[in-house]
N, C-alpha and C positions, 0 to 999 in steps of 0.2 A: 720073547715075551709078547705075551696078544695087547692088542691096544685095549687101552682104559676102556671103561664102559661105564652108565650109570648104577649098574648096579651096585657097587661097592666104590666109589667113586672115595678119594683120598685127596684132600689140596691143604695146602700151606699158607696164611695168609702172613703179610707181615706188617707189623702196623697195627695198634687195637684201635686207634680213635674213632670217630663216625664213621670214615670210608672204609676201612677193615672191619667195623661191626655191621655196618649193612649190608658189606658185600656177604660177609659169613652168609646174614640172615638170609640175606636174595635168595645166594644159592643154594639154599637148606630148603626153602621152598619151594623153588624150579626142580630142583633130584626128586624132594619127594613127590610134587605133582606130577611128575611124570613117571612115577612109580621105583623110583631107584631109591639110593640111600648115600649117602654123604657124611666123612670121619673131615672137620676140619679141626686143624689145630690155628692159633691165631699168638704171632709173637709179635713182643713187644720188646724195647729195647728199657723203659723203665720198669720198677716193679708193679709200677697199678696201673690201671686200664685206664682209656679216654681220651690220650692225644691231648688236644689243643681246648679240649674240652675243661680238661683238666689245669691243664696248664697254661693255657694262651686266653681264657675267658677272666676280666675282672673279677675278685672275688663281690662285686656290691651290685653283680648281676643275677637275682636270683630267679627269673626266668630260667636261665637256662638248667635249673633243678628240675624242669619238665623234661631235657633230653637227655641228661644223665638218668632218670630215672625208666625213659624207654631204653635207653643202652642196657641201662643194667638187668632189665625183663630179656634181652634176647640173648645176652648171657648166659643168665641164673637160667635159663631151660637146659642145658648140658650140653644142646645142640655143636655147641662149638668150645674147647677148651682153650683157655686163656692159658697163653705160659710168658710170662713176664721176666722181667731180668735177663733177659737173651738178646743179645747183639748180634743179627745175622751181617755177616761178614767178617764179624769176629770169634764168635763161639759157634757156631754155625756158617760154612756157606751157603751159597745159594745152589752151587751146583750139589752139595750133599740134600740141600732139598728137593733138587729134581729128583735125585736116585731115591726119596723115601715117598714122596709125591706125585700124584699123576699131574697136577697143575701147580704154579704159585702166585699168589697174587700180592703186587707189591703194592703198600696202601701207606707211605712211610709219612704221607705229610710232606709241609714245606716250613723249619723250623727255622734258618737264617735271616737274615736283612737281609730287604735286596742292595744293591750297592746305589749310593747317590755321588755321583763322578765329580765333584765341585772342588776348588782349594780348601783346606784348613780342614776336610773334613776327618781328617783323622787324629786333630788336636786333641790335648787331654781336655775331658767336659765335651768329649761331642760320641754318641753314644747312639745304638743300634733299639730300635722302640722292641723290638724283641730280647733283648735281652733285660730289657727293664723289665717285660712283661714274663719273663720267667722268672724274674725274682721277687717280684709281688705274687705270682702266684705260686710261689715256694717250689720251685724245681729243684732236685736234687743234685744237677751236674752246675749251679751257678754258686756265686758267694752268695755268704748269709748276711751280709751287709752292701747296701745300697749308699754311696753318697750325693748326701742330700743339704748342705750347707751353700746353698747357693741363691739368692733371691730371686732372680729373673732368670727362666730358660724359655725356650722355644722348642714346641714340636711343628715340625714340619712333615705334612700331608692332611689329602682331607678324607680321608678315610673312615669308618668306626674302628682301626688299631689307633689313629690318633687320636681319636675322642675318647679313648680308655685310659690311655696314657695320661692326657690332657686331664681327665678330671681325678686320677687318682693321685696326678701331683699336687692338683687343687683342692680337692677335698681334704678336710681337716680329721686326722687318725680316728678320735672317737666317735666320727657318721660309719667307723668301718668294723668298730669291735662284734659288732653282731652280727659280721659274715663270718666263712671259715677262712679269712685270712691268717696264712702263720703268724706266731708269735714274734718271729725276731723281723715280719718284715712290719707288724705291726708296731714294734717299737721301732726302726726306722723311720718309720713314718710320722711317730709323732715327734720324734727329733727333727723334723726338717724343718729346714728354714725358708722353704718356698713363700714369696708373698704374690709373685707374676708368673702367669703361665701362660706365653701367646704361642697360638697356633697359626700355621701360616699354609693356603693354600693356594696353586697357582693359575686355577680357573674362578669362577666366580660361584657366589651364591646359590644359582641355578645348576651346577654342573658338581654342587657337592655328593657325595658315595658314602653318606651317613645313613643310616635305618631313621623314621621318626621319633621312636621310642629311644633310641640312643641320645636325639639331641634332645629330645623334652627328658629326659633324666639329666642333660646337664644344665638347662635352667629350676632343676630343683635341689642343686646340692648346696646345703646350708653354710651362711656367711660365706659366700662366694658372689661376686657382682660379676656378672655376663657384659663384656665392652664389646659394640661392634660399632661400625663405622660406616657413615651413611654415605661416604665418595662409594663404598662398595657397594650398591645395591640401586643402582640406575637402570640395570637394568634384570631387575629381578621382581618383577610384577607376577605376584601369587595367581593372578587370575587367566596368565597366560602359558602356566606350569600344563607340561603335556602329561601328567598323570597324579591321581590324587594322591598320591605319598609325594612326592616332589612338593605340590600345591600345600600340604600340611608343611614341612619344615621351611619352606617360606615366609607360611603366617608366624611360624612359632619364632624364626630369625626377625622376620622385619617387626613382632611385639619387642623383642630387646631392643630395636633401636628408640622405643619412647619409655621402658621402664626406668622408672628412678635408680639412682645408684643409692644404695642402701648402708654403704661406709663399711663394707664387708673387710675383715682382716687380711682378706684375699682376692684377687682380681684372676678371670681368664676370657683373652683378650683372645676374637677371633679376625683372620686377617685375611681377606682373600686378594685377586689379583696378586698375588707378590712370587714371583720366581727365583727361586734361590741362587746369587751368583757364588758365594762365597763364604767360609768359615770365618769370621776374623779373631785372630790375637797373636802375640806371641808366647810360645809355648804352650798354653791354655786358651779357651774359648774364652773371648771380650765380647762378642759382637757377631751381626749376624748384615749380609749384603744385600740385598736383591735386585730384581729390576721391576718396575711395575708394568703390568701385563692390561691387556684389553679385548676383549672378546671380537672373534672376529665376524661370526653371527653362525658359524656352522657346528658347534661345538666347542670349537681351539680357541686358542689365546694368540694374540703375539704382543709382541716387548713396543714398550713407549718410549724406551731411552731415560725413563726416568729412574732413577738409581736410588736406595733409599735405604739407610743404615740403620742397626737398634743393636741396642747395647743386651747381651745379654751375658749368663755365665754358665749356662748349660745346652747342650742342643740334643733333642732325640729326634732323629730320620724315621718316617711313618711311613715309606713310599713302599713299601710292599713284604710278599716274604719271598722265598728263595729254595728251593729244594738242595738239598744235600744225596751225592752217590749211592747207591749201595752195593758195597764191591762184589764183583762179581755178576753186575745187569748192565745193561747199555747205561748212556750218560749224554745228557745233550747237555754242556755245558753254558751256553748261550743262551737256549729257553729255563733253564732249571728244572728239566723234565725229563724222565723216562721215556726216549722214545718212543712212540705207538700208533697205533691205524687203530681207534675205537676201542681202546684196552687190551690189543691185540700187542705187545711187546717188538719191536723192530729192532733190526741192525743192519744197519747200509738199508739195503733193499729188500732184505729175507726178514721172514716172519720167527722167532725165535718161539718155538715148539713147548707149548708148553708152560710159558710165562706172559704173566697179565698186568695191567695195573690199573688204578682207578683213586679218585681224588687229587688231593694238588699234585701229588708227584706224575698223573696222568695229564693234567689238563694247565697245570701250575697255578696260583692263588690266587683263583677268583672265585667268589660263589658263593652261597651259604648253603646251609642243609639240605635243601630241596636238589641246588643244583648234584651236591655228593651224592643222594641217591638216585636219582638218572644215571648220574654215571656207574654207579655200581651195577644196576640194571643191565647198563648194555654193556659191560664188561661183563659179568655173568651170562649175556646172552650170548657172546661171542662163546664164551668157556663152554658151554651146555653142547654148542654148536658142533665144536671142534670133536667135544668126546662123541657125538654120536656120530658123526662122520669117521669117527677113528683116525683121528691127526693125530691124536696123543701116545704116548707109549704108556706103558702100564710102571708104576715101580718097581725097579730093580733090586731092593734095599728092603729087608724084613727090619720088625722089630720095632719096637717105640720107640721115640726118639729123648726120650725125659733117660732114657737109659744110658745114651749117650752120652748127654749134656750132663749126667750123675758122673759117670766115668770121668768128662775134665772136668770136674769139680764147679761146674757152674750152677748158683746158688739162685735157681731158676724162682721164678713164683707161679702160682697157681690159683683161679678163679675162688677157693677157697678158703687160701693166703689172704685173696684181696677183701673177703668178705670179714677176715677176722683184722684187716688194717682198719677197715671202713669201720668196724665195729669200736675200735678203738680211737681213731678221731673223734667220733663223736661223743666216745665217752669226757675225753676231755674238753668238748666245747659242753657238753651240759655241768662238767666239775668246774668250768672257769667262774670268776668272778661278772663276767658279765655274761650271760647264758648264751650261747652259740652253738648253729647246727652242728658243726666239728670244728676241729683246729688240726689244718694239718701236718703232719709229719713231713720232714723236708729233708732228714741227713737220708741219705740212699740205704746205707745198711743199717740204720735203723728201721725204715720199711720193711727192709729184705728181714730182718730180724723177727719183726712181728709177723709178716708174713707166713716164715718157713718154721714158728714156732710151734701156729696152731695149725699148721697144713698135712695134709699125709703125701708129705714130699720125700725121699731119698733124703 
């Protein structure tokens, strides 16, 4: 078989979220500016498209209706077909994609916790901020109930997944009807008995990894008092901040330490220097341990020997995400990452012909949008690279692959599927009683249902 070429160039992506729809896009551009031509297919493992977008974003964020809405433009041109409901490594492998594929590009995300090493931390009431956050935003592989009868919990990290967490425990259910949050996590929500929400991070003020707009959204959510503490903030002088976004959530932390408490039915309590030593209770979370922490002027912290306990009854872990295998590619299990040289695919020391990858399962979970398309970029540019040097082999394997996936009966979806899902979310957020852009659907084969009803699928 002659090697790939651009002219009729065939790849696989896996992964729809931001890093597999940009990648598509990149490379749709780069084949045809260089005058070739480009068949991708783009799977995902749920029925609708968007990743983390979809599922990892707060629903009371609606900025990010600006980037779902360019996803959905580089979709909706045909350039790349969405096939959803497909689990490569289990209804597909990976190697059945090299043989139909001249490339594949792995783009899977990083959907886990990462793990926090402490005692107690696997008590009942001590919980993973991701999985909270896939069932606030109605994932279809999580329960349809959250519990929430607890008055004091704790997230710990200082991240924006902890300030999501943080404030949608703290916000009160009806600030949230007018987003498309589900309905059963909406009633969740307004069943909870949260009245204290501390967050706890173990550097200081100065070294927090919030966006501005995240933290000025959480001194605006109604009947909620902002508690900070002015031991924390010695050395956190606004006017010595080495960049203006830094210098903005500065000012906007050290105004909370002189606004009035306003006897709000709800307190979230922000706590820096405190390092987590320990889960406490027996059987179930009582309590939370630390050590108090002090900058040591280079970035880091170290421990003051001061040790300082808080009673709580819930905990969620904010300290990162974590990539997940996909069987049948390499696996660095220690970085949580696809191994790679620049989205170039590695094992041991050899270059793995053929397979790419790009976003966190490339770089692991750090970044925001900007950083996912750079990297799709020079992943792309390595792929372009390879097929004109003729590294790649050409597919071995005729034939569509929805033909296949019909054969074992897997109840695929299709960008079409997803336009008549979409359609129907929002029907019923405009039929609800309080008008909303949509309400989503969360049982899986109920998606798949709506999906492959109105689809011209097999």
């Amino acid at each position: 078989m002659t090697a790939s070429s651009l002219a009729s160039l065939r790849v696989a992506i896996v992964g729809a979220g931001p890093a597999g729809i940009y990648a598509g896009n990149i490379l749709t551009r780069a084949v045809t500016d260089a005058g070739g031509s480009v068949a991708i297919d783009l799977f995902d493992a749920l029925p609708a498209p968007y990743g983390l977008i979809r599922y990892g974003v707060a629903p009371d964020h609606p900025r990010i209706k600006g980037i779902v809405d360019s996803l959905h433009e580089m979709l909706d041109t045909g350039a790349t077909r969405f096939i959803g409901n497909v689990e490569v490594g289990r209804d597909l492998g990976v190697d059945e994609l090299h043989a139909r594929y001249d490339a594949v590009i792995l783009a899977t995300g990083a959907l886990r916790d990462a793990p926090l090493d402490i005692p107690g931390i696997d008590l009942a009431g001590s919980y993973g901020a991701a999985d909270f956050v896939a069932w606030y935003d109605g994932h279809p592989d999580v329960p349809r109930e959250w519990p929430l009868a607890e008055r004091e919990v704790a997230v710990i990290g200082n991240g924006n997944v902890a300030l999501d967490v943080a404030r949608v425990l703290a916000k009160h259910a009806v600030d949230l009807r007018s987003t498309e949050i589900a309905d059963n996590v909406l009633h969740g929500l307004e069943t909870s008995a949260v009245t204290d929400v501390h967050v706890f991070g173990r550097r200081g003020p100065a070294d927090i990894k919030f966006t501005p707009i995240e933290l000025r959204e959480l001194g605006e959510v109604p009947n909620v008092d902002i508690v900070v503490h002015d031991e924390d903030f010695a050395d956190a002088d606004p006017a010595q901040a080495p960049n203006n976004q830094l210098k903005v959530m500065l000012r906007v932390l050290d105004s909370w330490r002189t606004r009035a408490r306003t006897g709000a039915s709800r307190r979230l309590h922000l706590h820096f220097y405190h390092s987590p030593l320990a889960v406490l209770g027996t059987g179930r979370v009582e309590g939370l341990r630390f050590e108090r922490t002090a900058p040591v002027g280079d970035g880091t912290v170290r421990g003051t020997g001061e040790i300082r306990e808080i009673a709580v009854q819930q905990v969620y872990r904010a300290v990162g995400y974590f990539s997940s295998p996909v069987p049948g590619a390499p696996f660095d299990a220690v970085r949580g990452v696809v191994p790679n040289v620049e989205g170039r695919v590695v094992e041991g020391s050899a270059t793995v012909p053929g397979l790419y990858a790009t976003g966190w399962i490339k770089r692991g979970p750090v970044g925001l949008i900007g950083h996912t398309k750079s990297d799709a970029m020079e992943t792309v540019a390595h792929l372009v690279a390879d097929v004109e040097a003729g590294a790649l082999r050409a597919p071995t394997v005729d034939g569509d692959v929805l033909d296949v996936l019909a054969e074992r009966g897997v109840e695929f979806t299709t960008w079409e599927g997803w336009r008549a899902l979409d359609a129907h979310e929002r029907a019923l957020g405009a039929a609800h009683e309080h008008t909303r852009e949509r309400v989503k659907v969360v049982p899986r084969e109920e998606q798949v249902a709506i999906a492959r009803s109105r689809a011209l699928v097999p």
